[in-house]
C-alpha positions in Angstrom: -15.1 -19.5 3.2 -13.5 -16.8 0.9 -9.7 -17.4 0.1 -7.4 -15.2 1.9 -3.9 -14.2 0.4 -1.6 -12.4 2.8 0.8 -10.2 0.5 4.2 -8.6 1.7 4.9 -4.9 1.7 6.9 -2.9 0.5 6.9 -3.5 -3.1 6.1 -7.2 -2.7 5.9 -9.8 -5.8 2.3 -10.6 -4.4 1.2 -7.3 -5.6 0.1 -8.7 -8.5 -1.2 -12.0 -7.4 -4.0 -9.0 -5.9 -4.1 -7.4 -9.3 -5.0 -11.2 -10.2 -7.8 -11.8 -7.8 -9.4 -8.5 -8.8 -9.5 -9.9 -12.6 -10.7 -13.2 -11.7 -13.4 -11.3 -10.3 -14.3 -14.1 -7.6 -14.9 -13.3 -3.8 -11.6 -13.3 -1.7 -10.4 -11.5 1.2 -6.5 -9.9 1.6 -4.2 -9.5 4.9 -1.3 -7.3 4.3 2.1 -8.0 6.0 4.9 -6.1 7.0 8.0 -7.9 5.6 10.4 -5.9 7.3 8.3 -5.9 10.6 5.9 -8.5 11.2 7.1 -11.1 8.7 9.9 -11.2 11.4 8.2 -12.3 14.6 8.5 -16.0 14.7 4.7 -16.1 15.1 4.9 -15.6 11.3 6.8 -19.2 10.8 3.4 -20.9 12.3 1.8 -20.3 8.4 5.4 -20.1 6.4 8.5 -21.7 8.1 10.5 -20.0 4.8 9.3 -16.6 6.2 8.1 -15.5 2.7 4.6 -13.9 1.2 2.7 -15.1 -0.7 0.8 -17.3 1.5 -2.9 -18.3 0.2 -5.5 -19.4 2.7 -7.9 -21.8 0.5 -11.5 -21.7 0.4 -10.7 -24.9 2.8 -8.8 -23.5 4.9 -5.4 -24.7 3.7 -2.4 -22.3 3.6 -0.7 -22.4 0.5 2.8 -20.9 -0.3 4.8 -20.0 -3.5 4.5 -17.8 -6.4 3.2 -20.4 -8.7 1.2 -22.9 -6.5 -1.1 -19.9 -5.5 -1.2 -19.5 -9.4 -2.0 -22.7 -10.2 -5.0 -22.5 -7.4 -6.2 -19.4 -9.2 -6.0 -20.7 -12.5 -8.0 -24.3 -11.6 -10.5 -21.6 -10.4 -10.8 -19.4 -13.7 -13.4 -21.1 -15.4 -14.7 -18.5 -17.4 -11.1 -18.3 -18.3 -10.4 -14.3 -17.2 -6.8 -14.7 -16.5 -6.2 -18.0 -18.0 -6.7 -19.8 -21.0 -8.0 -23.7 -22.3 -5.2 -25.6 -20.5 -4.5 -27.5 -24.0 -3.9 -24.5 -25.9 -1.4 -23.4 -27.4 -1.9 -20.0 -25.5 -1.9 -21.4 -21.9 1.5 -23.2 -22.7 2.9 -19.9 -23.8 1.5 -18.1 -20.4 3.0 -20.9 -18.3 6.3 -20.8 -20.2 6.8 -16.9 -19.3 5.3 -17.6 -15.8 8.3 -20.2 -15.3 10.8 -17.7 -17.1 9.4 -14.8 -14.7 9.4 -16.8 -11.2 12.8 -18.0 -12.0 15.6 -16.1 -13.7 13.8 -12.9 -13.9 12.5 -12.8 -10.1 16.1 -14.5 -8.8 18.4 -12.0 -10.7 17.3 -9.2 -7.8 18.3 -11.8 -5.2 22.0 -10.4 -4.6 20.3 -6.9 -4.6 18.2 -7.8 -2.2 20.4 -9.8 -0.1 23.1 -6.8 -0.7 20.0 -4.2 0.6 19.1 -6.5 3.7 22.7 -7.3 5.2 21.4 -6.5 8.6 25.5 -6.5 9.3 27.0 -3.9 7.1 29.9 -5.2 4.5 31.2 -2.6 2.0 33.0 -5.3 0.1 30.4 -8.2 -0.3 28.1 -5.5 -0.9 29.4 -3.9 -3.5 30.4 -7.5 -4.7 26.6 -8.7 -4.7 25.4 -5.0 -6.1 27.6 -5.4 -9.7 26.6 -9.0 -10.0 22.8 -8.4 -9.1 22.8 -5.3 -11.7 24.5 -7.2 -14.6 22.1 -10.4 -14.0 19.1 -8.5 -13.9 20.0 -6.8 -17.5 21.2 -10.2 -18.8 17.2 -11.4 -17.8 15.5 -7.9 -19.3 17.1 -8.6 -22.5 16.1 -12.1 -22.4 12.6 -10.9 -21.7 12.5 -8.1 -24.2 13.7 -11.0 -27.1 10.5 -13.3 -25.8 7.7 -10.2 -25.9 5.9 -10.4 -29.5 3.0 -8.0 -30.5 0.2 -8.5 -28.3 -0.6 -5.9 -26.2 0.1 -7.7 -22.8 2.3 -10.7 -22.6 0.6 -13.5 -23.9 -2.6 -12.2 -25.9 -4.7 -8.3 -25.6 -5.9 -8.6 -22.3 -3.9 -9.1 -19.1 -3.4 -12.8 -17.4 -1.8 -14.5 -14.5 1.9 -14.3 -16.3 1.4 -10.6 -16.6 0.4 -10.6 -12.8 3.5 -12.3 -11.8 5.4 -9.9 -13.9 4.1 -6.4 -12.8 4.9 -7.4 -9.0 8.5 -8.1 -10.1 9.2 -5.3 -12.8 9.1 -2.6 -11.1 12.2 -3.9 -8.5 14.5 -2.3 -11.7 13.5 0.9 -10.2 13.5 -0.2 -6.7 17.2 -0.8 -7.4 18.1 1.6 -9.5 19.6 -1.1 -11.8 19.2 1.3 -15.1 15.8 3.4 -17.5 13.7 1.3 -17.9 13.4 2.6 -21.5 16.8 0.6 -22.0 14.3 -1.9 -22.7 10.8 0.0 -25.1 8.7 -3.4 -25.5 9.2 -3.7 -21.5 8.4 -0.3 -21.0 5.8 -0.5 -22.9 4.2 -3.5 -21.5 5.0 -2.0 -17.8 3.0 0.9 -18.8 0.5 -0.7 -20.0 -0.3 -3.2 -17.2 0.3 -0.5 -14.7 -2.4 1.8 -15.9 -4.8 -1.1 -15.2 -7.5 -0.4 -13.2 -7.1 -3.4 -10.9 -3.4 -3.2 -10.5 -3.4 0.8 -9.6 -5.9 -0.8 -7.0 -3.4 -3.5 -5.9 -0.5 -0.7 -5.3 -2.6 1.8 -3.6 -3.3 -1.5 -1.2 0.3 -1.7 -0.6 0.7 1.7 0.5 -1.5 1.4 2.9 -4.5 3.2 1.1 -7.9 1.3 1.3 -9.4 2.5 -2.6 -13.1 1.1 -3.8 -12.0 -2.3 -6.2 -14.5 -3.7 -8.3 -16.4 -5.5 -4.9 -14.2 -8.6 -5.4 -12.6 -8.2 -2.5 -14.7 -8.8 0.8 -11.9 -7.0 3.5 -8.9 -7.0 5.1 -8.1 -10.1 7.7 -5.5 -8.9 10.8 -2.5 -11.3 10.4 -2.5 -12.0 14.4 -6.3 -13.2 13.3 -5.0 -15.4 10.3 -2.0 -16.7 11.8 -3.9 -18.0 15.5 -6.9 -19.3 13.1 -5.1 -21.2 10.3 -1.0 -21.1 11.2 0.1 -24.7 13.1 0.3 -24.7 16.6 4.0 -25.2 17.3 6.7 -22.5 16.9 10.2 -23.0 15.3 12.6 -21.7 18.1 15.0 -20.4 15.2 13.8 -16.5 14.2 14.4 -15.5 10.7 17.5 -14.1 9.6 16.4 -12.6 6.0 13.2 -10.9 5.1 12.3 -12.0 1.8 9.4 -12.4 -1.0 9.5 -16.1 -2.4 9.7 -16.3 -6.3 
Protein backbone atom coordinates (compact mmCIF):
# COMPACT_ATOMS: atom_id res chain seq x y z
CA UNK A 1 0.00 0.00 0.00
CA UNK A 2 1.01 3.74 -0.49
CA UNK A 3 2.06 5.53 2.91
CA UNK A 4 -0.44 7.84 4.27
CA UNK A 5 0.61 10.91 6.44
CA UNK A 6 -2.31 12.64 8.20
CA UNK A 7 -1.13 16.40 8.62
CA UNK A 8 -2.80 19.06 11.08
CA UNK A 9 -4.34 22.32 10.03
CA UNK A 10 -4.10 25.30 10.51
CA UNK A 11 -0.59 26.04 9.95
CA UNK A 12 0.61 22.66 11.07
CA UNK A 13 4.52 21.65 11.35
CA UNK A 14 3.52 18.64 8.89
CA UNK A 15 3.17 21.05 6.21
CA UNK A 16 6.38 20.42 5.21
CA UNK A 17 6.76 16.80 5.90
CA UNK A 18 4.07 17.13 2.44
CA UNK A 19 6.46 19.60 0.83
CA UNK A 20 8.81 16.45 1.59
CA UNK A 21 6.81 13.70 0.06
CA UNK A 22 6.28 15.74 -3.05
CA UNK A 23 10.29 16.00 -3.48
CA UNK A 24 10.84 12.48 -2.76
CA UNK A 25 8.77 12.06 -5.61
CA UNK A 26 7.46 8.48 -4.45
CA UNK A 27 3.65 7.43 -4.42
CA UNK A 28 1.89 8.35 -1.08
CA UNK A 29 -1.45 9.40 -0.14
CA UNK A 30 -2.43 12.51 2.54
CA UNK A 31 -5.54 12.84 5.12
CA UNK A 32 -5.84 16.26 6.44
CA UNK A 33 -7.00 16.84 10.12
CA UNK A 34 -8.66 19.45 11.91
CA UNK A 35 -6.49 20.20 14.99
CA UNK A 36 -8.83 22.34 16.53
CA UNK A 37 -11.83 20.12 15.56
CA UNK A 38 -11.36 16.62 14.88
CA UNK A 39 -7.93 16.11 16.48
CA UNK A 40 -10.26 16.52 19.54
CA UNK A 41 -12.75 13.66 19.38
CA UNK A 42 -11.32 10.89 21.30
CA UNK A 43 -11.66 8.70 18.22
CA UNK A 44 -8.42 10.50 17.21
CA UNK A 45 -6.45 8.94 20.41
CA UNK A 46 -7.17 5.30 18.63
CA UNK A 47 -3.90 6.36 16.06
CA UNK A 48 -2.07 9.05 18.48
CA UNK A 49 -2.83 8.83 22.37
CA UNK A 50 -0.52 12.29 22.45
CA UNK A 51 -3.33 13.89 20.23
CA UNK A 52 -0.63 15.31 17.84
CA UNK A 53 -0.08 15.28 13.81
CA UNK A 54 2.13 14.01 12.24
CA UNK A 55 1.05 10.54 12.19
CA UNK A 56 2.57 8.34 9.14
CA UNK A 57 0.66 5.26 7.95
CA UNK A 58 3.58 2.88 6.51
CA UNK A 59 3.59 1.13 3.38
CA UNK A 60 2.76 -1.76 6.06
CA UNK A 61 0.32 -0.40 7.61
CA UNK A 62 2.06 0.77 10.73
CA UNK A 63 1.19 4.27 12.22
CA UNK A 64 4.06 6.20 12.96
CA UNK A 65 4.22 9.38 15.08
CA UNK A 66 6.78 12.27 15.57
CA UNK A 67 8.43 14.84 13.64
CA UNK A 68 11.66 13.00 13.15
CA UNK A 69 10.68 9.20 13.12
CA UNK A 70 8.42 10.08 10.02
CA UNK A 71 11.77 11.71 8.81
CA UNK A 72 13.80 9.02 9.47
CA UNK A 73 11.15 6.69 7.38
CA UNK A 74 11.36 9.07 4.50
CA UNK A 75 14.94 9.32 4.53
CA UNK A 76 15.61 5.22 4.65
CA UNK A 77 13.34 5.54 1.58
CA UNK A 78 15.33 8.26 -0.44
CA UNK A 79 17.49 6.26 -2.35
CA UNK A 80 18.19 8.29 -5.13
CA UNK A 81 19.08 10.64 -2.33
CA UNK A 82 16.38 13.71 -3.28
CA UNK A 83 15.95 15.00 0.17
CA UNK A 84 18.77 13.31 1.72
CA UNK A 85 22.25 12.70 1.47
CA UNK A 86 25.08 9.42 1.84
CA UNK A 87 24.30 8.83 5.51
CA UNK A 88 28.27 8.83 6.12
CA UNK A 89 28.74 12.16 4.83
CA UNK A 90 29.67 14.87 6.11
CA UNK A 91 26.53 16.63 4.59
CA UNK A 92 23.87 14.27 6.04
CA UNK A 93 25.42 14.87 9.61
CA UNK A 94 25.01 18.57 8.98
CA UNK A 95 21.16 18.00 7.89
CA UNK A 96 20.48 15.87 10.91
CA UNK A 97 22.29 18.35 13.23
CA UNK A 98 19.81 21.29 12.11
CA UNK A 99 16.93 18.74 11.92
CA UNK A 100 17.60 18.12 15.85
CA UNK A 101 18.25 21.99 16.45
CA UNK A 102 14.88 22.67 14.44
CA UNK A 103 12.49 19.82 16.22
CA UNK A 104 13.83 20.98 19.49
CA UNK A 105 14.60 24.53 20.59
CA UNK A 106 13.42 26.12 17.52
CA UNK A 107 9.89 24.24 17.24
CA UNK A 108 9.53 24.31 21.50
CA UNK A 109 10.23 28.07 21.81
CA UNK A 110 6.42 28.69 20.37
CA UNK A 111 5.15 26.22 22.96
CA UNK A 112 4.13 29.05 25.67
CA UNK A 113 2.56 30.92 22.56
CA UNK A 114 0.73 28.23 21.82
CA UNK A 115 -0.21 27.09 25.10
CA UNK A 116 -0.96 31.04 25.83
CA UNK A 117 -3.29 31.01 22.41
CA UNK A 118 -5.13 27.68 23.43
CA UNK A 119 -5.99 28.37 27.21
CA UNK A 120 -9.46 27.16 26.55
CA UNK A 121 -9.94 29.02 30.25
CA UNK A 122 -9.10 32.51 29.76
CA UNK A 123 -6.08 33.97 32.26
CA UNK A 124 -4.90 37.52 31.56
CA UNK A 125 -1.95 37.06 33.90
CA UNK A 126 -0.44 33.65 32.86
CA UNK A 127 -1.17 34.68 29.50
CA UNK A 128 0.58 37.59 29.24
CA UNK A 129 3.22 35.72 31.47
CA UNK A 130 3.62 32.74 28.79
CA UNK A 131 3.30 35.58 25.72
CA UNK A 132 6.72 37.67 26.96
CA UNK A 133 8.54 34.39 27.64
CA UNK A 134 7.37 32.61 24.35
CA UNK A 135 8.39 35.92 22.32
CA UNK A 136 11.87 36.37 23.86
CA UNK A 137 12.60 32.47 23.49
CA UNK A 138 11.64 32.27 20.08
CA UNK A 139 14.21 35.41 19.13
CA UNK A 140 16.83 33.81 21.43
CA UNK A 141 16.32 30.47 18.83
CA UNK A 142 16.14 32.85 15.41
CA UNK A 143 19.40 34.31 16.33
CA UNK A 144 20.81 31.03 17.11
CA UNK A 145 19.61 29.89 13.73
CA UNK A 146 20.60 32.88 11.76
CA UNK A 147 24.54 32.28 13.37
CA UNK A 148 24.26 28.34 12.02
CA UNK A 149 22.88 29.37 8.18
CA UNK A 150 26.21 29.51 5.93
CA UNK A 151 26.04 30.23 2.03
CA UNK A 152 24.21 27.67 0.36
CA UNK A 153 21.15 28.49 -0.95
CA UNK A 154 18.87 26.28 1.24
CA UNK A 155 20.04 25.03 4.54
CA UNK A 156 22.33 22.38 4.06
CA UNK A 157 23.52 22.43 0.28
CA UNK A 158 21.57 24.29 -3.25
CA UNK A 159 18.63 22.34 -3.32
CA UNK A 160 16.02 21.84 -0.57
CA UNK A 161 16.06 18.53 1.95
CA UNK A 162 14.20 17.09 4.78
CA UNK A 163 15.85 19.78 7.38
CA UNK A 164 14.49 22.51 5.27
CA UNK A 165 11.05 20.62 5.27
CA UNK A 166 10.98 20.57 8.91
CA UNK A 167 11.95 24.16 9.02
CA UNK A 168 9.38 25.87 6.50
CA UNK A 169 6.38 24.14 8.58
CA UNK A 170 7.82 25.80 11.72
CA UNK A 171 9.02 29.28 10.46
CA UNK A 172 6.31 30.80 9.48
CA UNK A 173 4.64 30.45 13.31
CA UNK A 174 6.92 33.98 13.82
CA UNK A 175 4.14 35.45 11.80
CA UNK A 176 1.43 33.35 13.21
CA UNK A 177 2.43 35.01 16.52
CA UNK A 178 3.35 38.11 15.61
CA UNK A 179 6.60 37.59 17.58
CA UNK A 180 8.56 40.41 15.39
CA UNK A 181 9.70 41.18 10.94
CA UNK A 182 10.97 38.58 9.98
CA UNK A 183 13.65 40.75 8.25
CA UNK A 184 15.04 41.12 11.96
CA UNK A 185 16.65 38.08 10.83
CA UNK A 186 17.98 38.61 6.37
CA UNK A 187 19.68 35.02 5.99
CA UNK A 188 16.22 33.64 7.59
CA UNK A 189 14.30 35.70 5.41
CA UNK A 190 15.99 34.85 2.86
CA UNK A 191 16.04 31.19 3.19
CA UNK A 192 12.00 31.48 4.07
CA UNK A 193 11.60 33.08 0.81
CA UNK A 194 13.36 30.93 -0.89
CA UNK A 195 11.85 27.58 0.19
CA UNK A 196 8.45 29.13 0.14
CA UNK A 197 8.52 29.96 -3.52
CA UNK A 198 9.05 26.18 -4.09
CA UNK A 199 6.87 24.66 -6.28
CA UNK A 200 6.05 21.69 -3.95
CA UNK A 201 5.74 23.63 -0.82
CA UNK A 202 3.20 26.42 -2.36
CA UNK A 203 1.50 22.96 -3.19
CA UNK A 204 1.68 21.76 0.42
CA UNK A 205 0.05 25.24 1.83
CA UNK A 206 -2.63 25.51 -0.79
CA UNK A 207 -3.43 21.68 0.73
CA UNK A 208 -3.75 23.24 4.07
CA UNK A 209 -6.21 25.69 3.10
CA UNK A 210 -8.27 23.48 1.93
CA UNK A 211 -7.48 23.91 -1.88
CA UNK A 212 -7.01 20.64 -3.84
CA UNK A 213 -4.05 22.19 -6.60
CA UNK A 214 -2.37 19.59 -9.40
CA UNK A 215 1.25 18.33 -7.56
CA UNK A 216 3.64 16.75 -9.55
CA UNK A 217 1.34 13.19 -9.53
CA UNK A 218 3.11 12.04 -6.29
CA UNK A 219 0.44 12.16 -4.43
CA UNK A 220 -2.40 9.39 -5.18
CA UNK A 221 -5.55 11.24 -2.95
CA UNK A 222 -6.87 12.30 0.03
CA UNK A 223 -7.90 9.34 2.77
CA UNK A 224 -11.16 10.60 5.16
CA UNK A 225 -9.64 10.43 8.74
CA UNK A 226 -12.98 8.43 9.96
CA UNK A 227 -11.60 5.88 7.09
CA UNK A 228 -7.90 5.97 8.39
CA UNK A 229 -8.63 5.92 12.02
CA UNK A 230 -11.42 2.58 11.80
CA UNK A 231 -8.78 0.88 9.24
CA UNK A 232 -5.45 1.38 11.02
CA UNK A 233 -6.21 3.20 14.70
CA UNK A 234 -6.38 0.35 17.74
CA UNK A 235 -9.52 -0.81 18.70
CA UNK A 236 -9.77 0.49 22.30
CA UNK A 237 -10.49 4.12 23.32
CA UNK A 238 -8.76 6.15 26.13
CA UNK A 239 -11.84 7.36 28.21
CA UNK A 240 -9.69 10.66 29.05
CA UNK A 241 -10.45 13.43 25.91
CA UNK A 242 -7.65 15.73 25.18
CA UNK A 243 -7.25 18.79 26.98
CA UNK A 244 -4.67 20.70 24.47
CA UNK A 245 -4.69 20.70 20.67
CA UNK A 246 -1.24 20.50 19.63
CA UNK A 247 1.43 19.72 16.61
CA UNK A 248 4.23 17.33 18.08
CA UNK A 249 7.88 18.73 17.42
Amino acid sequence: MEPILLYGFPAGSSMGLVAALEWLGRPYRLCRVDMLGEMRDPAYQRLNPRVETPVLITDRGEVLSETMAIAAWLEARDTARKISFDPLSRNADRMHQMMAFINTGFTGAFTPLWVAMEMQSPNPTMQHALQTWGREYVIKRHDRLEEMLGDTPFLIADRPTLADGLLIGVARWLDVHQVANKTRWPKLAALRSRIEADPAVIYATALENGEMPRGDGACTGHSELAEVIERFGVKSQPSAPPELVSENA
